[in-house]
C-alpha positions as CSV (number, residue, x, y, z in Angstrom):
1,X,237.0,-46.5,-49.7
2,X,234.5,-46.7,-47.3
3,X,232.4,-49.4,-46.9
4,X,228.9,-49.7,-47.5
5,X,226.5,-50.9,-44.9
6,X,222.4,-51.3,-45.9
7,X,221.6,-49.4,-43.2
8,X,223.2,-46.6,-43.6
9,X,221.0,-43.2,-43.8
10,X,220.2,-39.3,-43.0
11,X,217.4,-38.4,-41.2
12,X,216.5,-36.1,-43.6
13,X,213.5,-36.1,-46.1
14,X,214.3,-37.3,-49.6
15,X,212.0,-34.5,-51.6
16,X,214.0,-32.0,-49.8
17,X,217.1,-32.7,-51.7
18,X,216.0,-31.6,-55.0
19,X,214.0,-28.3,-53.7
20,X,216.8,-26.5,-51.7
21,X,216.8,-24.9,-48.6
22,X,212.9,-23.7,-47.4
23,X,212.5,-20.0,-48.9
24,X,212.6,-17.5,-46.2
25,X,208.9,-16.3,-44.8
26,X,209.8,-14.0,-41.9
27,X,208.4,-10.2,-41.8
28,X,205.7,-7.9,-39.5
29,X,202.7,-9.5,-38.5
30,X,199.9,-6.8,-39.7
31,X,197.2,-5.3,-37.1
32,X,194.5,-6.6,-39.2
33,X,193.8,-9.0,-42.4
34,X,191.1,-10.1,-44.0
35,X,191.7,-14.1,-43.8
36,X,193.8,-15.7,-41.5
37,X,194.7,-19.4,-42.2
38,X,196.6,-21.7,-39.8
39,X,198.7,-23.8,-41.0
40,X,200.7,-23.8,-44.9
41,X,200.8,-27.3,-46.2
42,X,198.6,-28.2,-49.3
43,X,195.0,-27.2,-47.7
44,X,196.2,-23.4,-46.1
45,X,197.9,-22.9,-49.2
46,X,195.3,-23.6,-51.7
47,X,192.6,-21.8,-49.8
48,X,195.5,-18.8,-49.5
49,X,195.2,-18.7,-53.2
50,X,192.1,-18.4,-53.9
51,X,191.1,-15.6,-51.1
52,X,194.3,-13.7,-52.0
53,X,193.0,-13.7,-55.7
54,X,189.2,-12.9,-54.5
55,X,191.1,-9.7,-53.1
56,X,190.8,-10.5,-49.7
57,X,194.0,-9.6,-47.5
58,X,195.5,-13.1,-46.5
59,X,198.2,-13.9,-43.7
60,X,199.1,-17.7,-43.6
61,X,201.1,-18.8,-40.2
62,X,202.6,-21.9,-39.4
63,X,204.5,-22.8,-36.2
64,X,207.6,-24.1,-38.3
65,X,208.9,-23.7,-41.7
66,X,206.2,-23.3,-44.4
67,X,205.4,-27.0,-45.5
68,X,207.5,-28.5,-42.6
69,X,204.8,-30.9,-42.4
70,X,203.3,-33.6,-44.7
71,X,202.8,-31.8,-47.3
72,X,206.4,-32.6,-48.4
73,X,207.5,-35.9,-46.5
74,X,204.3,-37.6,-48.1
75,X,205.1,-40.7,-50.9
76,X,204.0,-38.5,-53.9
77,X,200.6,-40.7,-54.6
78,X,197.6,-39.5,-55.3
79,X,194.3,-41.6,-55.4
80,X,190.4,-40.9,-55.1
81,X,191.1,-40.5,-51.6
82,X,187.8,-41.2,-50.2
83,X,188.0,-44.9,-48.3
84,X,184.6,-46.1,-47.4
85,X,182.9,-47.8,-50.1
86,X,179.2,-46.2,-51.4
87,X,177.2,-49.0,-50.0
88,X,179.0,-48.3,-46.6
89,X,178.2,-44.4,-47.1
90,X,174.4,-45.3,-48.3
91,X,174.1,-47.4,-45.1
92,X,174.3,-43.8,-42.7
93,X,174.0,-41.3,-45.4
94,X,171.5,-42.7,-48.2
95,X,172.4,-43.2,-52.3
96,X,172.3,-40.3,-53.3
97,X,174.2,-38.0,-50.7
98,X,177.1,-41.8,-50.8
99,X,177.5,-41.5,-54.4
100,X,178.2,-37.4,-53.9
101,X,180.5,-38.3,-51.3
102,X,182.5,-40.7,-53.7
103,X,182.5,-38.5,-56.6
104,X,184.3,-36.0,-54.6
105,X,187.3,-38.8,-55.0
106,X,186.9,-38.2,-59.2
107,X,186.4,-34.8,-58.9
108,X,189.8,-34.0,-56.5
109,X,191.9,-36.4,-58.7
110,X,190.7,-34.4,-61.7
111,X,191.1,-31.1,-60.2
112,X,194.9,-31.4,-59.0
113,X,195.7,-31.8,-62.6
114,X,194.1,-29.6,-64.2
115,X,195.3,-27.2,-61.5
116,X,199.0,-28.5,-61.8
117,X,198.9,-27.9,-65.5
118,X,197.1,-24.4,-65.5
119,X,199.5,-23.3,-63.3
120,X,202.6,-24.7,-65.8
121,X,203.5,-26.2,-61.6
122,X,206.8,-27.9,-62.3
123,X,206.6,-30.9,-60.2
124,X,207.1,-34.3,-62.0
125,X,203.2,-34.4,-62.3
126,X,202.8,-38.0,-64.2
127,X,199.5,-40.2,-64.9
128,X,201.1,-43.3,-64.2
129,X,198.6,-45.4,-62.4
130,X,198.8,-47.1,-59.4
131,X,199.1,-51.2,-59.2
132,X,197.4,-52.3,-55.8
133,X,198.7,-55.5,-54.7
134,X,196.7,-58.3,-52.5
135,X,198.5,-60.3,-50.2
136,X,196.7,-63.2,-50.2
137,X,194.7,-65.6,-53.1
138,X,191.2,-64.3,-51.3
139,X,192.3,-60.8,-51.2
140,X,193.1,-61.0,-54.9
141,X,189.5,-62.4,-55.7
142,X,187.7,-59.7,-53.2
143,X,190.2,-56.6,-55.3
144,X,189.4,-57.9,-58.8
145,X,185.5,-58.2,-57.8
146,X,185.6,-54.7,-56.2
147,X,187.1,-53.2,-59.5
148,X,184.2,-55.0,-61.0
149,X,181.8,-53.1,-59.6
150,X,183.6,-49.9,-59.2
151,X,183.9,-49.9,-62.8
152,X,180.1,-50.8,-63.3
153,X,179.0,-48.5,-60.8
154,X,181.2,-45.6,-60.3
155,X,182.6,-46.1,-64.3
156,X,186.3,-46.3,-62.2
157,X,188.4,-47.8,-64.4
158,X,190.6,-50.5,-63.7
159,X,191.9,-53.8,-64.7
160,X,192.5,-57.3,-62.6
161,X,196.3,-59.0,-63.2
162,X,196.6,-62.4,-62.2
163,X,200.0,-63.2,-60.3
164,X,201.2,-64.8,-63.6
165,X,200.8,-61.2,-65.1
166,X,202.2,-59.1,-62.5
167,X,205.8,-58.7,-63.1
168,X,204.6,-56.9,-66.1
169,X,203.8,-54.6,-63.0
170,X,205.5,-54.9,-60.1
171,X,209.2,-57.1,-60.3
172,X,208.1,-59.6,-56.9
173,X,206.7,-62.7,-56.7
174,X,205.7,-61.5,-52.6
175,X,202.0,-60.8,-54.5
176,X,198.7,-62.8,-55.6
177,X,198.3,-60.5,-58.5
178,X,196.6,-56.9,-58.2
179,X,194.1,-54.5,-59.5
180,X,195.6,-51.2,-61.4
181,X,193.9,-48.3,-61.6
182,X,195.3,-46.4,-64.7
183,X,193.9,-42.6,-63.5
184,X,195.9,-42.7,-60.1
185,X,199.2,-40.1,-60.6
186,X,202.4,-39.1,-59.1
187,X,204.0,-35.9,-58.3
188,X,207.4,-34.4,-56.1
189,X,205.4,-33.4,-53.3
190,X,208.4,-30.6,-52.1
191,X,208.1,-29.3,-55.4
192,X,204.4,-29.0,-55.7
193,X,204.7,-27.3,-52.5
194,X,207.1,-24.7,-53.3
195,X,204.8,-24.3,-56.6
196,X,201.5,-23.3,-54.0
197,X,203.9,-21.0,-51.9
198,X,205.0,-19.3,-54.7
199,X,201.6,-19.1,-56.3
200,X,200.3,-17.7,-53.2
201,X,202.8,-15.2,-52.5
202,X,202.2,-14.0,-56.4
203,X,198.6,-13.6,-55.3
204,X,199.1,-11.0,-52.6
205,X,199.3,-13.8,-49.8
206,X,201.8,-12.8,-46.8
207,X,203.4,-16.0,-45.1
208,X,204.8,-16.3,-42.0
209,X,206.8,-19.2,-40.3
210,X,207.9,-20.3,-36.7
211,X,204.9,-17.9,-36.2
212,X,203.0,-20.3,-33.4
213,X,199.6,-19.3,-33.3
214,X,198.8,-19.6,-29.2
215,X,194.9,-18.5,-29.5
216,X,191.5,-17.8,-31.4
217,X,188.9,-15.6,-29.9
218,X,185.5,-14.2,-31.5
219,X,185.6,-10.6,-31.7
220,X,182.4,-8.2,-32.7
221,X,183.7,-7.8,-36.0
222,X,185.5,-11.5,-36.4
223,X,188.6,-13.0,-34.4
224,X,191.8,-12.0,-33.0
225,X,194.0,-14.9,-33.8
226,X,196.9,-14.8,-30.8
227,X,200.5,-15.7,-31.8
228,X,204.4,-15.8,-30.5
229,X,204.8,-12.8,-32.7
230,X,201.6,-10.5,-31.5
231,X,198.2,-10.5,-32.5
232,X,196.3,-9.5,-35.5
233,X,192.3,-9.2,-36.0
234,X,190.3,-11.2,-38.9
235,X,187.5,-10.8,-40.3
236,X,187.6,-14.8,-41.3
237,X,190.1,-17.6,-39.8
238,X,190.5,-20.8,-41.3
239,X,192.2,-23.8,-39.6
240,X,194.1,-25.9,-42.0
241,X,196.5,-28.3,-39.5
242,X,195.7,-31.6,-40.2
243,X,198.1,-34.4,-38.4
244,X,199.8,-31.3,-36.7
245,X,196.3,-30.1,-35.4
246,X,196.9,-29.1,-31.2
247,X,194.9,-27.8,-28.6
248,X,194.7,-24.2,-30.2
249,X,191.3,-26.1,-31.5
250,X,190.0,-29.1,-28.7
251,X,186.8,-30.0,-30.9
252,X,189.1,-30.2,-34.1
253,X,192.0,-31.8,-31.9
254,X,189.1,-34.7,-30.4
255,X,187.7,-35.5,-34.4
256,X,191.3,-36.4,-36.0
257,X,193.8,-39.3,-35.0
258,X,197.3,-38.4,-35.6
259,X,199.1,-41.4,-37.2
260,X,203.0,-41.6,-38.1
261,X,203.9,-42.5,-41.7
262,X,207.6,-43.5,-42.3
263,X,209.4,-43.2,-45.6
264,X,212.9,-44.9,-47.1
265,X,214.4,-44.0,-49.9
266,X,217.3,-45.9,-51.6
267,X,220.6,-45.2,-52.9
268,X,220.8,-44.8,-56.6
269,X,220.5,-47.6,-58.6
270,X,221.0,-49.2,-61.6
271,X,218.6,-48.3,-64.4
272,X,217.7,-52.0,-65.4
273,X,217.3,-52.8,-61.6
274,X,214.8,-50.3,-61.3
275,X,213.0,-51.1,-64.5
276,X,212.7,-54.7,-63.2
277,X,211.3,-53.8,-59.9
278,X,208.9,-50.6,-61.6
279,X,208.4,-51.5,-65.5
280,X,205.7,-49.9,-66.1
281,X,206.5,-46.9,-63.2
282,X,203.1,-47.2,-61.4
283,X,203.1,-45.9,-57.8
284,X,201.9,-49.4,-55.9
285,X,200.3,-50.3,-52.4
286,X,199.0,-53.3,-51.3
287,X,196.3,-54.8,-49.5
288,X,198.0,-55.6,-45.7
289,X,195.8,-53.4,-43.0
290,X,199.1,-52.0,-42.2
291,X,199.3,-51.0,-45.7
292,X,202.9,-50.0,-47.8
293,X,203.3,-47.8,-50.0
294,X,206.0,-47.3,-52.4
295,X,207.6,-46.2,-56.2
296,X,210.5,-45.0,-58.3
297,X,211.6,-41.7,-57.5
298,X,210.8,-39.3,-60.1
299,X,214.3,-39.4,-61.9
300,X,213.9,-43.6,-61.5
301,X,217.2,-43.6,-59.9
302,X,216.0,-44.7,-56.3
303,X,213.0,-46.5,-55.0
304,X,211.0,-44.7,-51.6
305,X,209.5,-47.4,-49.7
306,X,206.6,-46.0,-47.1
307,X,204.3,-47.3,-44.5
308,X,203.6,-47.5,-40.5
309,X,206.0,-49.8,-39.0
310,X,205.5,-50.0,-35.4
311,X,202.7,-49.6,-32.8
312,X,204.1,-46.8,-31.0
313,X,205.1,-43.8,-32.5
314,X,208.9,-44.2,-33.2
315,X,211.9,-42.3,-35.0
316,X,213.4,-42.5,-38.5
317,X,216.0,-44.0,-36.4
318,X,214.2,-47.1,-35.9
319,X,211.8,-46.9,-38.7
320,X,214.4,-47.3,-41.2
321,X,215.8,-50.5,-40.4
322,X,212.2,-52.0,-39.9
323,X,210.7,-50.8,-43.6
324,X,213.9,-51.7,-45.3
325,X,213.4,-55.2,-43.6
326,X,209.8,-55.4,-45.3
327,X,211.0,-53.8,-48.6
328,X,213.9,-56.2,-49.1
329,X,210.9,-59.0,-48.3
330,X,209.1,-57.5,-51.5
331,X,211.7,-56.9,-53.3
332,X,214.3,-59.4,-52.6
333,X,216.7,-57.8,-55.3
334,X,217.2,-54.2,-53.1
335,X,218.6,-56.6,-50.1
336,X,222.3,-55.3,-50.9
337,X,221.4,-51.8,-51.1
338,X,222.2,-48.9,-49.3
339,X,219.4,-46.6,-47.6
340,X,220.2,-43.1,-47.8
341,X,216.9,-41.7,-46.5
342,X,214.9,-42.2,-43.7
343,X,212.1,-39.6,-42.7
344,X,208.4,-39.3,-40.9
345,X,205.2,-37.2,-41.3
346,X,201.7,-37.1,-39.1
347,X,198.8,-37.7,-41.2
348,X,195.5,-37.2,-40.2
349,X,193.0,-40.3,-39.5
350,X,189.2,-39.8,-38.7
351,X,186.7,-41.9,-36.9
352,X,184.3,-42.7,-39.8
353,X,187.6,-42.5,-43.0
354,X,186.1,-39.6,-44.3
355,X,187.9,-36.2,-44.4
356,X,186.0,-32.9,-43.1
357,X,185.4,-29.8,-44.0
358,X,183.3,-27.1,-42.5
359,X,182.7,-24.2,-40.1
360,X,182.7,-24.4,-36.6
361,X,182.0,-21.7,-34.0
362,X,182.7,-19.8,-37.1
363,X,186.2,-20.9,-38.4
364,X,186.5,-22.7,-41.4
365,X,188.2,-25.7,-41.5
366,X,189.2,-29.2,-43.7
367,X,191.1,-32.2,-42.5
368,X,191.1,-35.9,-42.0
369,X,192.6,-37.1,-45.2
370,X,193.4,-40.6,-44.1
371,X,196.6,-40.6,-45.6
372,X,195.3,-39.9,-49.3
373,X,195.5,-36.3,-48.9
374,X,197.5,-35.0,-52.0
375,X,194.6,-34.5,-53.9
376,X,191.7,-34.1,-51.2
377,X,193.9,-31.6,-49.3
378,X,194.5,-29.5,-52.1
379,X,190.8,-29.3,-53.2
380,X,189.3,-29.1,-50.4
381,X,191.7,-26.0,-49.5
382,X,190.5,-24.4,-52.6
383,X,186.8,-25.1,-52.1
384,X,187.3,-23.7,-48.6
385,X,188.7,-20.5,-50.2
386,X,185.6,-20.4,-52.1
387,X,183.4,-20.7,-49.1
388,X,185.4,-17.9,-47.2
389,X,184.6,-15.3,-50.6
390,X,180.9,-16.5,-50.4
391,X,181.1,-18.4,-54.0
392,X,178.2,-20.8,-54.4
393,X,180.7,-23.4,-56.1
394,X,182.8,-23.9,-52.9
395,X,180.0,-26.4,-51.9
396,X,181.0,-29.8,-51.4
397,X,179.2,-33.2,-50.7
398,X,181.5,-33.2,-47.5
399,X,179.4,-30.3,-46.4
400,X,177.1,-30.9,-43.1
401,X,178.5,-34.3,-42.8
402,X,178.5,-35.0,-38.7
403,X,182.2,-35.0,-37.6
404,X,182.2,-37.8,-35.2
405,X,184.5,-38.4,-32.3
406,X,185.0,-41.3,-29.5
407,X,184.2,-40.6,-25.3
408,X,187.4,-39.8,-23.5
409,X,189.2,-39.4,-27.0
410,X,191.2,-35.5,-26.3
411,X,193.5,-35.5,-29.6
412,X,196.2,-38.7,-27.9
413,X,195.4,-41.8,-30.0
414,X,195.8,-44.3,-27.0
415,X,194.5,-47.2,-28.7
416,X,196.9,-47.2,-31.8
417,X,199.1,-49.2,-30.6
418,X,197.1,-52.2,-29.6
419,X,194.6,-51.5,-32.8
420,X,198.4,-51.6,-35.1
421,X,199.5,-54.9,-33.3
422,X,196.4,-56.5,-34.0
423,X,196.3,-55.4,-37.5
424,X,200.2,-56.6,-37.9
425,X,199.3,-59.8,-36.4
426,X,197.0,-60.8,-38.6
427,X,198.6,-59.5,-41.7
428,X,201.5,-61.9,-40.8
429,X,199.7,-64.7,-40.3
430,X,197.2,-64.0,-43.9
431,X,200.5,-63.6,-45.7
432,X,202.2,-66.6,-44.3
433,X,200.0,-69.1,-44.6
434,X,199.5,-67.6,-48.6
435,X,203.2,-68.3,-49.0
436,X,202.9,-71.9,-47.2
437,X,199.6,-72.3,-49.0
């Protein structure tokens, strides 16, 4: 027999198991298309499928596999996406455009289901809610006053639990109670993705991986979008990179902050261990600045744990060991258990926590998702199809927003890791003196 040690793990992505190996997108790059879209992850795709049903020829290219990216080594969560709060937004943009901005967050979440279900998209799409844990007394007073007014104001709903309530939601005593917000959902984020290639394929869409593309140039009648494979003219180019955006596009490259985002999951476990940890199988987060994430696998056989765990860049190598450290903190009960997963993705941050989407020396573009993208991705990817067929409802509040970078910021985020060892610090020293408090 051989003998189980808790660190013990692949470096492979967990939502990869159950989907099987990536389809094969190889073929002839065509002389000309109508749409061009860089990049296949849940923002090319969803444009892809709506120009490809408008009728417009569409060629999607990505450097790697189709969805090597996020779009399936994310947690599976899916929120209202958008950060800042409406007072903050009302402060630079005024009421009315802030409370636009925020409804985008309702109008994504909705979307993504309805889509999901119009679609008959088999991928473990669940309304579960999410339980958002505060890791101090205060933090639990500030969360439960927030809700408050989200709920009066925004009619988000939600409900406070005190800490003598929450292993109703969450089996740990680490927490000071939470805030759950019952419209939050979950999905396989491998299998959603094979659901958009294949609905985009249906539609007429060609997709090409390990198809680099090296260069974008206006033409008379559009671009000619330069790749590894040869060129092809477009009448319309949309960039759809995100965390894996590169110097192919400097001013998108100087407006978004790449950030790492690790993932573990678990071995299998026992059903009643997993029903004590997730009873009521919420997806949960918590309130540290350098936040985690984390759930029951669809199936409820495993837990994936999630966050940022260092403040350089690192590997699933070292990123295992340090998450499982902070999981097994949580939930004391997984300290004997195996990890069989460790993986990584590059999400997209932005200077002001609001994702973009717009034109720009004439190429459409979304991004910036903050780490929330599941939803925002995908929507804004369809509204940006919409744009590129000239439909009037492709409009969003994100529209004509300023996209705001830092002086001698290129694309290399050279201030994470002092901004994350702050951030750690103090989150250490809120949630210890809680726990001695």
């Amino acid at each position: 027999m051989v003998a189980k040690t808790p660190n013990a793990q692949h470096h492979q992505c967990y939502w990869l198991d159950d989907v099987g190996p990536a389809p094969e997108f190889s073929g002839t790059l065509p002389k000309s298309v109508d749409v061009v879209i860089v990049g296949s992850g849940y923002t090319g795709l969803n444009a892809a499928i709506e120009t490809a049903r408008g009728g417009r020829s569409t060629l999607v290219l990505d450097a790697e596999d189709p969805g090597y990216g996020c779009s399936t080594r994310n947690g599976g969560q899916i929120s209202t996406s958008i950060k800042p709060t409406v007072e903050k937004l009302a402060a630079k943009f005024g009421q009315q455009k802030a409370r636009a901005i925020r409804g985008e967050g309702a109008s994504a979440l909705a979307w993504i289901g309805d889509f999901i279900r119009a679609e008959g998209l088999d991928c473990d799409f669940r309304n579960v809610g999410r339980f958002h844990a505060a890791h101090t007394p205060d933090s639990y007073e500030t969360l439960a006053r927030d809700a408050e007014k989200l709920r009066a104001d925004e009619n988000i709903e939600s409900f406070a639990v005190p800490r003598s309530e929450q292993k109703k939601e969450l089996g740990t005593d680490t927490y000071h109670g939470g805030v759950v917000y019952p419209q939050h959902c979950s999905l396989h984020p491998a299998k959603y993705h094979r659901g958009l290639l294949r609905l985009a394929s249906k539609a007429g869409a060609q997709i090409l991986g390990h198809c680099t593309v090296t260069a974008i140039e206006r033409t008379a009648k559009g671009f000619r979008v330069t790749t590894a494979k040869g060129h092809v003219d477009a009448r319309d180019v949309v960039v759809a990179t995100n965390g894996y955006t590169t110097g192919l596009t400097p001013w998108l490259q100087r407006r978004v902050i790449p950030i790492g985002s690790y993932i573990i999951a678990t071995e299998e476990l026992p059903e009643t261990l997993v029903d004590e940890l997730f009873p009521t199988d919420r997806i949960a987060s918590d309130t540290f600045k350098v936040l985690y994430y984390y759930r029951a696998s669809p199936d409820r056989k495993r837990i994936l744990f999630g966050g940022r765990v260092s403040a350089a860049e690192t590997d699933p190598k070292i990123s295992g060991p340090r998450l499982r450290e902070s999981m097994c903190r949580i939930f004391p009960q997984l300290a004997d258990r195996q990890i069989t997963h460790s993986w990584a993705g590059t999400v997209a941050y932005t200077f002001d926590e609001l994702a973009h989407t717009g034109c720009h020396d004439g190429v459409h573009y979304a991004m910036g998702y903050c780490g929330s993208g599941v939803s925002m991705a995908s929507y804004l990817g369809m509204r940006t199809g919409q744009k590129v067929l000239g439909q009037a409802q492709g409009a969003t509040a994100f529209d004509g927003l300023p996209f705001p970078t830092r002086p001698l910021y290129t694309g290399k985020p050279w201030f994470l890791p002092a901004v994350v060892a702050w951030y750690r610090w103090m989150d250490t020293r809120q949630y210890r003196r809680a726990a001695h408090g």
